[in-house]
Backbone as CSV, one residue per row, in Angstrom:
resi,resn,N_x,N_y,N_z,CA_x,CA_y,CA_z,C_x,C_y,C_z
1,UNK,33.068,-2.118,-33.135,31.970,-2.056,-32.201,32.481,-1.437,-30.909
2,UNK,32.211,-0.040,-31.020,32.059,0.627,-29.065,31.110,0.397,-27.846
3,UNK,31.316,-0.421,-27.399,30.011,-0.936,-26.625,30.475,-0.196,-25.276
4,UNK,29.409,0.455,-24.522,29.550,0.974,-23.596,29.486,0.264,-22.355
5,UNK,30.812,0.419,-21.045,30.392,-0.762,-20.493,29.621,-0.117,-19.095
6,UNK,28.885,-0.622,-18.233,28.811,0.222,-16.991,28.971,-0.908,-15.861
7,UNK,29.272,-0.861,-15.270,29.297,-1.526,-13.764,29.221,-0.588,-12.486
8,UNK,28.192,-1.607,-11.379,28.197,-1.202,-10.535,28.605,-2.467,-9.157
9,UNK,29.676,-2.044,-8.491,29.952,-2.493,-7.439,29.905,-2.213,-6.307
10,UNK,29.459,-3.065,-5.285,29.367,-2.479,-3.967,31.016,-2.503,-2.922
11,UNK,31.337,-1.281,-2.933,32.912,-1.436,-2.199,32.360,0.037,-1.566
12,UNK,32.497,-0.131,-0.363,32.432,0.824,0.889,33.586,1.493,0.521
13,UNK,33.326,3.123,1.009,33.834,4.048,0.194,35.139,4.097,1.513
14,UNK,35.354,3.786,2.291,36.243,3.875,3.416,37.494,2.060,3.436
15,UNK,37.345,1.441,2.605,37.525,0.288,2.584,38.479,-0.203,1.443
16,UNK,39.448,-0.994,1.595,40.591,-1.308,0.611,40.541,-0.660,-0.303
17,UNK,40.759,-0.689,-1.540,41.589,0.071,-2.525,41.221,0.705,-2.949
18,UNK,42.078,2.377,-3.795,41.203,3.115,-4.099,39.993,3.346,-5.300
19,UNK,39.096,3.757,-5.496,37.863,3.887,-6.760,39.462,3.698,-7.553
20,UNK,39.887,4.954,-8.092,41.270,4.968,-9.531,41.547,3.253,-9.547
21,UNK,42.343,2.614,-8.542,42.855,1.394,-8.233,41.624,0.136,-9.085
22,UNK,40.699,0.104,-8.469,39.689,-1.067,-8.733,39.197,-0.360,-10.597
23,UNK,38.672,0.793,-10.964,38.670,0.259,-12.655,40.038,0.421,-13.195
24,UNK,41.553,0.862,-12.633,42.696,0.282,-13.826,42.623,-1.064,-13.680
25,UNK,42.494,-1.613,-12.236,42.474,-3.431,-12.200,41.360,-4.131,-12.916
26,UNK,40.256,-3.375,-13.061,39.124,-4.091,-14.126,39.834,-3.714,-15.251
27,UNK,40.136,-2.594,-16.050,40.498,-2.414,-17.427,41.579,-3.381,-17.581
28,UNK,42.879,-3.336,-16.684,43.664,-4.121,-17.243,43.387,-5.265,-17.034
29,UNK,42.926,-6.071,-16.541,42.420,-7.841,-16.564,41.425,-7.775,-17.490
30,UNK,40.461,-7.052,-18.031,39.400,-7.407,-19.097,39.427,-6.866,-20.300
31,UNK,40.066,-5.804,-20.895,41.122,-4.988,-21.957,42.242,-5.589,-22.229
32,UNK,43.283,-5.091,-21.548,44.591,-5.329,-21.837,45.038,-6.704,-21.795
33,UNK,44.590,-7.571,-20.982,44.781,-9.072,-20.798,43.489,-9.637,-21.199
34,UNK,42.621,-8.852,-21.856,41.911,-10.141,-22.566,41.131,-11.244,-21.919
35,UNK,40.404,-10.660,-20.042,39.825,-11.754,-19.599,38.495,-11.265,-18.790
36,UNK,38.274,-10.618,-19.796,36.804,-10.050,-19.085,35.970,-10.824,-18.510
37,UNK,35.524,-12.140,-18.720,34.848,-12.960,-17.944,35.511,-12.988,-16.500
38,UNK,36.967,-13.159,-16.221,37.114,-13.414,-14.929,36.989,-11.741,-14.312
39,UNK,37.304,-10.979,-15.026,37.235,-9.474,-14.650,36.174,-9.156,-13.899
40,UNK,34.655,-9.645,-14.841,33.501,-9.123,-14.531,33.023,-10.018,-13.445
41,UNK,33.172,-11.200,-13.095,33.002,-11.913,-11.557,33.487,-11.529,-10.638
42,UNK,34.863,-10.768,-10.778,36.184,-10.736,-9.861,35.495,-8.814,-9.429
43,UNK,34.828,-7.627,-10.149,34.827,-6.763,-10.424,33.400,-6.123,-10.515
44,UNK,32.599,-6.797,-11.440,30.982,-5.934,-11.727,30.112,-6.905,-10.325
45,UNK,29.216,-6.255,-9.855,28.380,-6.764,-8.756,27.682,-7.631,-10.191
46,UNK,27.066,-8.767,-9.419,25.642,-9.686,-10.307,24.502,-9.177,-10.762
47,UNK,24.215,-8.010,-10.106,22.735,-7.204,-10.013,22.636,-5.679,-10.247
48,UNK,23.514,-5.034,-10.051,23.628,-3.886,-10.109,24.546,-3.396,-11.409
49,UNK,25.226,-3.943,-12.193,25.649,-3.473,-13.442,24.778,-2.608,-14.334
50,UNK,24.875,-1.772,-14.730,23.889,-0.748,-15.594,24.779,-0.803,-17.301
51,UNK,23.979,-1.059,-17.938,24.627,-0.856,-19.201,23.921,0.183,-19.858
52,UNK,25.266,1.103,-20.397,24.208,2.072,-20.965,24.117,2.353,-22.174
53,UNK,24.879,0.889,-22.851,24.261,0.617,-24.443,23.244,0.165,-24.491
54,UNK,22.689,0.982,-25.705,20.697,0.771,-25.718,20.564,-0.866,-26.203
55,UNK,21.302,-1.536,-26.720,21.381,-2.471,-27.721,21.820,-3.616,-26.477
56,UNK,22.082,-3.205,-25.231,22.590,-4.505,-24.220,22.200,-3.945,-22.721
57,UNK,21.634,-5.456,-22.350,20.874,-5.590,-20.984,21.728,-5.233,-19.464
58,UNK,20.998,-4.979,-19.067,21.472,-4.834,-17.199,22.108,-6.176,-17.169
59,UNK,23.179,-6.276,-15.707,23.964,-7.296,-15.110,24.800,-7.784,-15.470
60,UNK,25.603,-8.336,-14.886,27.212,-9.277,-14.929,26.987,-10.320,-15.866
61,UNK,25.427,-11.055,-15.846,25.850,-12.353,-16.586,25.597,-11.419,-18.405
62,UNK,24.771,-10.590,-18.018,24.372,-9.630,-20.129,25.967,-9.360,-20.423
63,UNK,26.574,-8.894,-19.281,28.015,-8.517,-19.465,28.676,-9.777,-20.514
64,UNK,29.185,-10.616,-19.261,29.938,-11.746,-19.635,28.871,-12.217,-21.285
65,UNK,27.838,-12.827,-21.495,27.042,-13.344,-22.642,27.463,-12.153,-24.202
66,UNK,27.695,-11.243,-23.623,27.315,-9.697,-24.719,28.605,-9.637,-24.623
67,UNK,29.273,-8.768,-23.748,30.262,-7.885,-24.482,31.688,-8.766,-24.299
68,UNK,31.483,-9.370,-23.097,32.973,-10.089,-22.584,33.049,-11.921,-23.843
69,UNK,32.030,-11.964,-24.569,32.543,-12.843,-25.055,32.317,-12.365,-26.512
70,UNK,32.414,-11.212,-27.240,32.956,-10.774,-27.948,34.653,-10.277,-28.009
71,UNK,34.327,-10.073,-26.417,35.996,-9.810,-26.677,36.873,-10.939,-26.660
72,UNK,36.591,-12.321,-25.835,37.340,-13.239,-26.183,37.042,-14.120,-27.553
73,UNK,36.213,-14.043,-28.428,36.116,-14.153,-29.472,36.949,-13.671,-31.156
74,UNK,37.389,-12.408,-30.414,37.951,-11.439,-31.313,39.136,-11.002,-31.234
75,UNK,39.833,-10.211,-31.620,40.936,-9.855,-31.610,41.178,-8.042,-30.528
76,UNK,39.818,-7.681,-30.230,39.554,-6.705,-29.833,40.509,-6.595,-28.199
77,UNK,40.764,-5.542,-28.202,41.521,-5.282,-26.466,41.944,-3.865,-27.064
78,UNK,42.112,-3.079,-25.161,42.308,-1.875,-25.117,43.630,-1.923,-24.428
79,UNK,44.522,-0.541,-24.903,45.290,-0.204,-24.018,45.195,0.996,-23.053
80,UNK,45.523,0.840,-21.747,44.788,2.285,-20.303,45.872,3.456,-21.523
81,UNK,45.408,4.218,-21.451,46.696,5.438,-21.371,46.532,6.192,-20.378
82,UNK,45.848,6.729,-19.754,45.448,7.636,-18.618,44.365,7.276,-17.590
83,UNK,44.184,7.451,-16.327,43.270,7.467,-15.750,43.299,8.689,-14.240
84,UNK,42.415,9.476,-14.273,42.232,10.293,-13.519,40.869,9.727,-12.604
85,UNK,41.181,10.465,-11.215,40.499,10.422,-10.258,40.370,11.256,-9.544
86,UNK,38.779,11.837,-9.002,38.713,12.755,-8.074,37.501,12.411,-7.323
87,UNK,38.202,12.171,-5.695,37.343,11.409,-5.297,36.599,10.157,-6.046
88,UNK,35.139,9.801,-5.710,34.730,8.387,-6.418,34.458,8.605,-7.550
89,UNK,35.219,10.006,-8.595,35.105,10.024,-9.774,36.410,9.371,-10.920
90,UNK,36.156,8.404,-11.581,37.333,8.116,-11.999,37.032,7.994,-13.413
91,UNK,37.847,8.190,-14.513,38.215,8.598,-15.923,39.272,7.482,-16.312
92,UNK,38.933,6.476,-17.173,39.847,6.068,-18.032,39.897,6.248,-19.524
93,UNK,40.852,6.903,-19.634,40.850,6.874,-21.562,41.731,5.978,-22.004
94,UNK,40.978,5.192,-23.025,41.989,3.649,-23.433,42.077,3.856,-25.119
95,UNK,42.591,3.334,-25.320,42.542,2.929,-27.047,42.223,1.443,-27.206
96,UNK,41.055,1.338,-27.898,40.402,0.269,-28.346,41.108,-0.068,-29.826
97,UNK,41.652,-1.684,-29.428,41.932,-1.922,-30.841,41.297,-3.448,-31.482
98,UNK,41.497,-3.158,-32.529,40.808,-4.730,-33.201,41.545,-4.752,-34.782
99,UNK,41.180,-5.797,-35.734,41.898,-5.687,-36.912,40.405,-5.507,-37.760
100,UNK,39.152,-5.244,-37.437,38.547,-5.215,-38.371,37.004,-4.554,-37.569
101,UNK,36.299,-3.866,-37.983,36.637,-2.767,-39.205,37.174,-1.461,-39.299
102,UNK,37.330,-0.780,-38.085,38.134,0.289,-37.257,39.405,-0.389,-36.358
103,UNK,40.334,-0.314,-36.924,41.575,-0.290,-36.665,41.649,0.277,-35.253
104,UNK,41.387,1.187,-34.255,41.153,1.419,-33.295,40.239,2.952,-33.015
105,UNK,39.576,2.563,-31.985,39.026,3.610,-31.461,39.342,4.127,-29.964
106,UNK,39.312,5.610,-29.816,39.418,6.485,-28.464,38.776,6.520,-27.704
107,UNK,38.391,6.138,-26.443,37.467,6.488,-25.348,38.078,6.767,-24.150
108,UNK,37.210,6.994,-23.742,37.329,7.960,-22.456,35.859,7.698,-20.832
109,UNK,36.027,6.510,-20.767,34.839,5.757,-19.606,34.661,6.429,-18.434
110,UNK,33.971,7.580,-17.989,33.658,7.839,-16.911,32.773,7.694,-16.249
111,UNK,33.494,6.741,-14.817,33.066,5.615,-13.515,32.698,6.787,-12.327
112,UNK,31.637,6.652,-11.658,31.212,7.262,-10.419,31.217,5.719,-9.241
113,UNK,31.293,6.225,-8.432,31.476,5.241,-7.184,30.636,5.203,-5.896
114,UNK,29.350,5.182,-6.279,28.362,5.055,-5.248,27.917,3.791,-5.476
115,UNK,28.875,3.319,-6.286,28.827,1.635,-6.485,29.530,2.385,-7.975
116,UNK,29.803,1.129,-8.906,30.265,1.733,-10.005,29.207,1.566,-11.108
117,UNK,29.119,2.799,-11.863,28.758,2.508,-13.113,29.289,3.652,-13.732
118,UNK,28.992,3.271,-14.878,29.893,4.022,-16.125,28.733,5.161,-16.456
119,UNK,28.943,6.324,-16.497,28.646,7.537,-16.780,28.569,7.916,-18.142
């Protein structure tokens, strides 16, 4: 299952860390470590999350209910391999893995930063 994720956060574009910085720190706390629930409190705004799988609802809590507790359910997690940034455009390509029924899949999440959501 590729579920597409989108988030949008409100972080002033002049203000602590950079767009690149805030989704490797979401990917790796909710991917790689496996804790997307604290990810998506710590990371997706409550109200403004956009999902742009047809099959799953707007917001943090559809997040956490839908996709973040499939992943702690499962064996599923990604590893970052790359992430590019230009300006509030940022690119992560991860490898999605699980033991069943695709062994892993490739993506490539591209985040805009007028808040975040996934592109």
């Amino acid at each position: 299952m590729l579920a597409l994720l989108g988030a949008l956060v409100a972080i002033p574009a002049a203000a602590g860390p950079s767009p690149k910085h805030i989704v490797t720190a979401f990917f790796d706390l909710a991917f790689v470590q496996r804790k997307p629930t604290e990810a998506a409190r710590k990371y997706i705004s409550p109200d403004q999350y956009i999902q742009h799988n047809p099959g799953g609802a707007d917001g943090r809590a559809s997040f956490i209910e839908g996709f973040a507790a499939y992943v702690e359910k499962t064996s599923y997690r990604c590893d970052i391999k790359r992430v590019i940034a230009e300006g509030a455009l940022v690119v992560c390509t991860t490898t999605a893995k699980r033991t069943r029924p695709t062994p892993t899949i490739e993506a490539a999440p591209l985040w805009t930063s007028s808040g975040w959501r996934r592109a």
